[in-house]
N, C-alpha and C positions, 0 to 999 in steps of 0.2 A: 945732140940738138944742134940745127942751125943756125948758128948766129948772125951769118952774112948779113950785111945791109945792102938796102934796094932801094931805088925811086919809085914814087909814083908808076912814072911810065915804064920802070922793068917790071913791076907787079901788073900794070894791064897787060904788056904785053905773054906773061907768063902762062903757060897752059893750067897750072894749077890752081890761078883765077880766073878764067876763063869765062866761066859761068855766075862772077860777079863782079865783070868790069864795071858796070852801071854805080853799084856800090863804092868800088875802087876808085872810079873817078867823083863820084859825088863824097865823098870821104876823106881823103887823102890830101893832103897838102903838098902842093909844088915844090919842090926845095928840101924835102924831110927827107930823111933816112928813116926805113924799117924794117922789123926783120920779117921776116912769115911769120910767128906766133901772134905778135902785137898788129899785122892787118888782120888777120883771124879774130882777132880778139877786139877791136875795135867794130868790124862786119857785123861779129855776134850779140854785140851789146846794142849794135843799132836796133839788129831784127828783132831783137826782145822787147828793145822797147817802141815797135812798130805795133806786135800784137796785140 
């Protein structure tokens, strides 16, 4: 598993968010570190509770 930490802006610019930057910026906090599982996991809890 990857642990690296990212900003905000390396997770927009990343191809593997690609398809939810919109989310990534409405989400994410300026200044934090995370890793891929915890934006994944932050994304997911939104969209559940959007349904």
């Amino acid at each position: 598993m990857d642990e690296s930490l990212y900003t905000k802006d390396d997770i927009k610019q990343s191809e593997k968010f690609k398809t939810r930057r919109d989310a990534v910026e409405a989400l994410l906090e300026d200044g934090v570190l995370y890793t891929v599982e915890e934006v994944w996991e932050i994304i997911d809890r939104f969209m559940k509770g959007c349904v």
